[in-house]
GUMARGU-639140 format. One line per 4 residues: number of its first residue (from 0); for each residue x, y, z of C-alpha. Coordinates in Angstrom, 1 decimal. Example, Ala and Ser with C-alpha at 12.3 -4.5 7.8 and 13.67 -1.06 7.14 Angstrom:
BEGIN
0	12.3:-4.5:7.8; 13.7:-1.1:7.1
END
This chain:
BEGIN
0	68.8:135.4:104.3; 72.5:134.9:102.6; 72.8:138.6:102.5; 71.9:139.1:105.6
4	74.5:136.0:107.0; 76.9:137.6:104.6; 76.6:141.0:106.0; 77.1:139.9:109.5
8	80.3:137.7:108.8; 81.4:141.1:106.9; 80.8:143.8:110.0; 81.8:141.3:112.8
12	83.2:137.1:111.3; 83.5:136.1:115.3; 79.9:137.8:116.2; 77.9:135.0:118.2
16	74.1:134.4:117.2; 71.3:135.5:119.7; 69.8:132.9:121.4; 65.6:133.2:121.1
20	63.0:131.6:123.5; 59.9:131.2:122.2; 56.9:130.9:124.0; 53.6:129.6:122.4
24	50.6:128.2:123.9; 49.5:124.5:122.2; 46.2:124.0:121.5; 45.8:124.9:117.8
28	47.3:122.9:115.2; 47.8:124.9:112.5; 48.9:127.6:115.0; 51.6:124.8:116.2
32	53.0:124.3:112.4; 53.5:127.9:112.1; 55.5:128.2:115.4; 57.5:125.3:114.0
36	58.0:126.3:110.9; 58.5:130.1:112.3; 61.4:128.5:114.6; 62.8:126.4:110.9
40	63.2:130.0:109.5; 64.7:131.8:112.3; 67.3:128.5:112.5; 68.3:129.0:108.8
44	68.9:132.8:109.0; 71.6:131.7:111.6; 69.4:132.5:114.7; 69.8:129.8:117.7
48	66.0:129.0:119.1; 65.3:127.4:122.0; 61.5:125.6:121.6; 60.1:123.2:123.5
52	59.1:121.1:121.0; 62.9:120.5:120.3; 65.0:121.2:123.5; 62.3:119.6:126.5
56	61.2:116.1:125.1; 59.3:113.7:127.2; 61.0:113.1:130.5; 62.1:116.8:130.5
60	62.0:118.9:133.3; 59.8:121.9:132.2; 60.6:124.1:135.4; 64.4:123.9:134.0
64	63.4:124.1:130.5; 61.4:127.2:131.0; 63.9:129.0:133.7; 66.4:128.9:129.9
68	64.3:132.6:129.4; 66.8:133.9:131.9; 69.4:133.0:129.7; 68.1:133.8:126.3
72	69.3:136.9:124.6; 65.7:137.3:123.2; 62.1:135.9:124.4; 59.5:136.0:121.2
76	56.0:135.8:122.4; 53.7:134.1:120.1; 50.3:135.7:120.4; 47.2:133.8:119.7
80	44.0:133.3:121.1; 44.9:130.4:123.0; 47.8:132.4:124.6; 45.3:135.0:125.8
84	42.8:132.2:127.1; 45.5:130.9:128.9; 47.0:133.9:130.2; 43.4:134.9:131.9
88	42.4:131.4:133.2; 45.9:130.4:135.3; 44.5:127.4:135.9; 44.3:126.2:132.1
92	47.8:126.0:131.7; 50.7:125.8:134.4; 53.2:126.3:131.7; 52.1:129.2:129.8
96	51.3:130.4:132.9; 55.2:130.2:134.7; 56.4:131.1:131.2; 54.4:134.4:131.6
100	55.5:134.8:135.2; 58.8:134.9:133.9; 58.5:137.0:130.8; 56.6:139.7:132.7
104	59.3:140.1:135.0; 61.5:140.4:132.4; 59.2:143.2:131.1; 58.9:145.3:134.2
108	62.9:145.2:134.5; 64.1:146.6:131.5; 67.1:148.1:133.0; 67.8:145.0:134.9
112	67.0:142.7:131.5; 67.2:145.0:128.7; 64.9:145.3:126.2; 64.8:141.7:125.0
116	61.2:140.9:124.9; 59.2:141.0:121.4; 55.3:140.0:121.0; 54.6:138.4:118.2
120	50.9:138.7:116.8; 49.8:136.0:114.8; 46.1:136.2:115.5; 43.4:138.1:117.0
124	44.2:141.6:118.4; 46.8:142.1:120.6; 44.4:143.0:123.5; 43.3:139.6:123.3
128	45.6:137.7:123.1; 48.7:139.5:124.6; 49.3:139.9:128.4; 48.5:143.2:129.6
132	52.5:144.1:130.1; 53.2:142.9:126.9; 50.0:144.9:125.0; 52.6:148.2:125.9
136	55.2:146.6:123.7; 55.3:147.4:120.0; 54.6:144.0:118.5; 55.6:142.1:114.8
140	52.1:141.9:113.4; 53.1:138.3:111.1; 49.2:137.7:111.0; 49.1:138.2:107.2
144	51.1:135.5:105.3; 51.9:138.1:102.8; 54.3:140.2:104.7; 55.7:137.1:106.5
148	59.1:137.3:104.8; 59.3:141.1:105.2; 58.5:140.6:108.6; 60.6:137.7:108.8
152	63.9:139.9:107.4; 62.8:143.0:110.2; 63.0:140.6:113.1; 66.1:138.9:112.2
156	67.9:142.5:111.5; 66.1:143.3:115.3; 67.6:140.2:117.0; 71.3:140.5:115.3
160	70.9:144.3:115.9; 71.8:145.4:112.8; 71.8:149.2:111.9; 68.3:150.1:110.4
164	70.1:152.9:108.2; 71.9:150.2:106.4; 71.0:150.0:102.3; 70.1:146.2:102.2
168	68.0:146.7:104.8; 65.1:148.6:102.7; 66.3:146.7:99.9; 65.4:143.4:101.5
172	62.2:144.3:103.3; 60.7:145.1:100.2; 61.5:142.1:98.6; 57.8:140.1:98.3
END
């Protein structure tokens, strides 16, 4: 991640990180780590994250908290079995539910929204667990912890849009 920071400060020194939502349904604990520690490693490779775990403690409003997607450069969609549970039964969640609302909207607009959306599939298939809109999306399959950090170094070159022809960028993919 140093080369990566260091090729950014070398193309563009006054370039602004993304801003990333990420949107998760609760209800697993290991599955609530990973997010966490997901979010940790996006932080460090200079990425700015808003997660609800951080930015909407107790008191919080969570209809402000979750209107933020509108301003995000980049929604990442955590898919899981317990998103896709509560993505079919509304009545489950209210959260995951509005946050869905919003990202499908965001999904159906591309030219009003851009292409800012990414699934992430951490478990299950992503028929399962992904909302229908988002199944038409290519996702980041991070459900083997093997690839993580290649997966890891794709994303971050997506989100700082970084040209895919660039040498380090094969170079640091394959790094295991």
């Amino acid at each position: 991640m140093v080369r990566v920071k260091g090729l950014l400060r070398d193309i563009d020194p006054d370039s602004k990180s993304p801003l990333c939502f990420i949107s998760y349904a609760w209800g697993n604990v290991e599955n609530e780590k990973w997010v966490t520690n997901f979010a940790k490693d996006l932080q460090n490779s200079g990425i700015d994250i808003l997660l609800d775990r951080w930015h909407n403690g107790p008191g919080s409003s969570i209809s402000r908290y979750i209107e933020k997607i509108d301003v995000c450069d980049y929604v990442l969609i955590i898919g899981t079995p317990e998103l896709g549970e509560k993505y079919r039964n509304i009545d489950k969640d209210a959260v995951v539910s509005a946050e869905l609302s919003l990202i499908n909207t965001k999904v159906r607009q591309p030219s009003k929204f851009g292409r800012n959306v990414i699934p992430i599939l951490r478990e299950g298939t992503s028929t399962d667990v992904l909302t229908p809109l988002l199944q038409d999306l290519v996702y980041m399959d991070f459900r083997l912890q093997s690839s993580y950090f290649s997966n890891l170094i794709e994303l971050v070159w997506r989100l700082y849009e970084l040209p895919l022809d660039h040498p380090w960028y094969t170079e640091l993919k394959n790094i295991t």
